[in-house]
N, C-alpha and C positions, 0 to 999 in steps of 0.2 A: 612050396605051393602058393604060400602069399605071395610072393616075390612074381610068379606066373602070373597069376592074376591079375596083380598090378601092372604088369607089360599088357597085358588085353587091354582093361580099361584106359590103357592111356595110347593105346593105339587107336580103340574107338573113338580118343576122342579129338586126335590128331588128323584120323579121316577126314570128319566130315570140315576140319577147316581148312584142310587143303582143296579138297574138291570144292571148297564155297571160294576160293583164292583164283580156280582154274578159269580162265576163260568161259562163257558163256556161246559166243557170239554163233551165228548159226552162218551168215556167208561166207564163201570166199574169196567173192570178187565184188568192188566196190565201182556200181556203172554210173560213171558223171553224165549231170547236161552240161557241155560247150561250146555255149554261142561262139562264134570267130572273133572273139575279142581279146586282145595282146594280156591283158592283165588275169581273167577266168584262164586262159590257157598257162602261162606258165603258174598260174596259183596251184590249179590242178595235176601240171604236174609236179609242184613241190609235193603237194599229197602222194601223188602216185609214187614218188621215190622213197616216202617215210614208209607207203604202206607193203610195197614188194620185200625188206627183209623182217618186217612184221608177220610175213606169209600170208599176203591178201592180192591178190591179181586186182587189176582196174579195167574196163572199158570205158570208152570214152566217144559220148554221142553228141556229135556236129550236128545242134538242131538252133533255131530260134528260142529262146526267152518264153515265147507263147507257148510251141508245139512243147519244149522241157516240161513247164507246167503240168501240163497235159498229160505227159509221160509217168509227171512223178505222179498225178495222181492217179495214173491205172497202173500203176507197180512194174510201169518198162523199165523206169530208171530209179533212179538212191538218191543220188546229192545233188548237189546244186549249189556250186559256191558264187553265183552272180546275182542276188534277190535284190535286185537296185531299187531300194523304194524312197520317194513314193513313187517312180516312173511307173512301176511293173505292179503298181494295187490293184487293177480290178484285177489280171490276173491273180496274183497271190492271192488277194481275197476272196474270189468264186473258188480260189483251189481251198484254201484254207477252211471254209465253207461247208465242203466237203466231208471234211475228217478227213483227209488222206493225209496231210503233211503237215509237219512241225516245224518251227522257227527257231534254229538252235542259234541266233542274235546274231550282231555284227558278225565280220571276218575281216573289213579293215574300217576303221574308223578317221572322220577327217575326210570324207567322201563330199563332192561336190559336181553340178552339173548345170546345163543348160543353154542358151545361146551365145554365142562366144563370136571372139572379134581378134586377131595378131595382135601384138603389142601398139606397131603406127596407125592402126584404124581407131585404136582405144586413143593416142596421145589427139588424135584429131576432135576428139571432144563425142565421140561414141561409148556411152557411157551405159544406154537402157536401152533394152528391146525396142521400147517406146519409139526412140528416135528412127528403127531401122525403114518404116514408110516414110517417112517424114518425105515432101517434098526434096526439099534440098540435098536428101542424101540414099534415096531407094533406088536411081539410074545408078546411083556409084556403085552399089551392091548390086545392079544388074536384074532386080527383084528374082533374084536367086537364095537359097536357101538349102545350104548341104548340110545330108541325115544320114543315119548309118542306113543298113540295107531294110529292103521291105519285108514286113510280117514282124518287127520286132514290137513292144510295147512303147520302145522311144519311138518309132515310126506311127503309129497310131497317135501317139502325143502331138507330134506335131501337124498331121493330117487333120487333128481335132480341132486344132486352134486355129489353121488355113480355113476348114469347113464353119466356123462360128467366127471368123475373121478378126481373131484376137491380134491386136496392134496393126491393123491394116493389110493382115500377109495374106487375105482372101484372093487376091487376082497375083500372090506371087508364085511363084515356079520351085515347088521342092524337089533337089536331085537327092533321089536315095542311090548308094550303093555300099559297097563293103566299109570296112572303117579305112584298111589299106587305099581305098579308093575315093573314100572322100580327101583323106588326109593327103593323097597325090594331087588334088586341087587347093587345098591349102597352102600345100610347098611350092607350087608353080602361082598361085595369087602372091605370095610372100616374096618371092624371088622378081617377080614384077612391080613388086609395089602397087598391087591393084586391092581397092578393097572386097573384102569376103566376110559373111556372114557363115556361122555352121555350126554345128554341135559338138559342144566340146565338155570335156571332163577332167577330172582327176583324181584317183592317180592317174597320170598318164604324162609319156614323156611329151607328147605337143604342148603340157603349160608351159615347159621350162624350152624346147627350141624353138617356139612362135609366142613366147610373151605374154600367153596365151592370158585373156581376160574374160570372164563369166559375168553378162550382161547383168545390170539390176533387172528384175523378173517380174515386174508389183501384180500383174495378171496370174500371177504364180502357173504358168503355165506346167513348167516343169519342179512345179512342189514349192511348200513354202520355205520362209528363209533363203530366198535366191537358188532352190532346188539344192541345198545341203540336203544330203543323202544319206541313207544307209546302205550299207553292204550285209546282206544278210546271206547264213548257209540255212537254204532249205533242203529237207532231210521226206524223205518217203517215209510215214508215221509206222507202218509196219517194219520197214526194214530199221527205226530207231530201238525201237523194241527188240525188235530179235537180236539185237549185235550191240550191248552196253559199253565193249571194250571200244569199241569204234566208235559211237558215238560222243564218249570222252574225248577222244582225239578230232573230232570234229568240233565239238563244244568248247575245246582251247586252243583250235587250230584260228587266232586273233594277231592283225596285223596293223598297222599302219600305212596312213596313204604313202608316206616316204618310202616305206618297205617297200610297197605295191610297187610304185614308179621305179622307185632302183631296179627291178628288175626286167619291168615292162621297157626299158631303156636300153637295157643287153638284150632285149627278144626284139624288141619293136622300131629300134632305131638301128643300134647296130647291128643287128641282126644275125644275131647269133643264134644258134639251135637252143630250143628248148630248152633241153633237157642238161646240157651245160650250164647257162644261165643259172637251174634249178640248184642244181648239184655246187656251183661256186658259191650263190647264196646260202643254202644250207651249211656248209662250210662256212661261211664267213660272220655266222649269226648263231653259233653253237648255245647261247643262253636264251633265245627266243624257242629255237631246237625243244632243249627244255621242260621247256613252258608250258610246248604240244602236247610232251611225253608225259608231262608225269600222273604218275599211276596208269600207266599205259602200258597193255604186253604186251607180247608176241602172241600168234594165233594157241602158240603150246603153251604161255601162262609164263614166258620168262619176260626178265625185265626190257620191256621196249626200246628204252633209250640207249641203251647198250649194244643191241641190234642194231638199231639204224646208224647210231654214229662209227662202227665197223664196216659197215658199206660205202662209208664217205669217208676213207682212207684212200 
């Protein structure tokens, strides 16, 4: 009869820590914003491959930077791995503002951005924004000025600086379109030997095939420090809450800008599908893998990392 009782109590007391052990999280599909940017897009789907044998589905909403915002904070959307600051502060901070949404920090670190030059327009002695009115060199650039597409916070950034005439660019001519589209004026100024001024970043594979150089900024137009950057994952504050196990896997889901380009280089130059890309890097970065997982389940409470690295067999 002792011996019964001792099996009760020690079942009582193995319950309740298994059930404290079990998964919490209450979604099952985790809905990104992605902007049409080579690097958020396959970042995104590296997520979306760790999280389908985790047993979490994803959608994935093609909207701007602004409208994402927006989204996360009426509870359309979840994540947000593109939080480019300081570009996208007044948005982040009107949303942040709010209560709706949390800042689960970096996602790659080493981020840099702002008005950029090929490598031969920099050896020519283009060195600052500054110089791009200048007399002797604003016919060369054509008082042209390529930006990614309209409605983003970078496109407001620079329409800012046109409208307040920061470095003379008041009377010059900003082309917005896609990134694919601005970058196809880049590759044809490049291959001409004509000079071009445009927006450029990194990671991203144009540092390393246009030599690509990031103007000094002293107007800080695009942030201080020459617009050194963060990458931050914004997270919809309720959907953080209701799903702990996911959120750990966003909170260590941390990259580097090298990681980033490697791969934005397979999607964006060479142009490979996604979801390959994704799948070769996971694969080839098994301790970063990791990094993401640990203390990470599966939707049933089994061990994560064990799942996803099954899938990538």
């Amino acid at each position: 009869m002792k011996r019964c009782k001792s099996l009760i109590v020690a079942s009582l007391v193995v319950l309740p820590l298994h059930a404290q052990a079990a998964p919490t999280d209450t979604a099952s599909e985790v809905r990104f914003v992605v902007p049409p940017w080579p690097g958020v897009t396959v970042k995104t789907e590296i997520l979306a491959q760790i999280l389908a044998p985790l047993g979490y589905d994803n959608d994935r909403q093609e909207v701007s930077s602004t409208v994402g915002y927006s989204a996360l904070k009426n509870g359309e959307s979840d994540v947000f791995l593109a939080g480019w600051m300081p570009s996208q502060k007044a948005s982040y901070d009107a949303t942040m503002a709010s209560g709706a949404i949390v800042d689960m920090g970096n996602n790659v670190n080493g981020a840099q951005m702002g008005f950029a030059v090929p490598g031969y327009v920099h050896e020519a002695g283009i060195t600052s924004a500054e110089q791009l009115d200048q007399p002797e060199y604003r016919e060369r650039f054509d008082t042209r000025y390529y930006s990614i597409e309209s409605g983003s916070t970078v496109s407001d950034t620079i329409n800012d600086a046109v409208d307040n005439d920061v470095y003379g660019l008041g009377d010059w001519n900003i082309v917005e379109s896609s990134t694919p589209g601005m970058l196809g004026e880049v590759e044809a100024a490049s291959r001409e030997g004509r000079w071009i001024a445009f927006y450029g970043w990194t990671p991203h594979w144009m540092a390393i095939k246009y030599d690509m150089h990031i103007l000094d900024d002293p107007a800080g137009v695009y942030g201080e420090n020459n617009g050194r950057s963060d990458i931050r994952t914004i997270v919809n504050k309720q959907f953080s809450e209701d799903n702990p196990n996911l959120s750990q896997l966003l909170d260590q889901f941390v990259l580097t800008a090298e990681d980033q380009s490697e791969f934005i280089q397979g999607y964006g130059l060479e142009d490979r599908d996604a979801d390959v890309v994704a799948k070769e890097w996971l694969q080839a970065n098994p301790d970063k893998l990791a990094s993401f997982l640990e203390g990470v389940t599966t939707k049933e409470g089994e061990p994560g990392l064990d799942a996803v690295k099954a899938s990538l067999q």
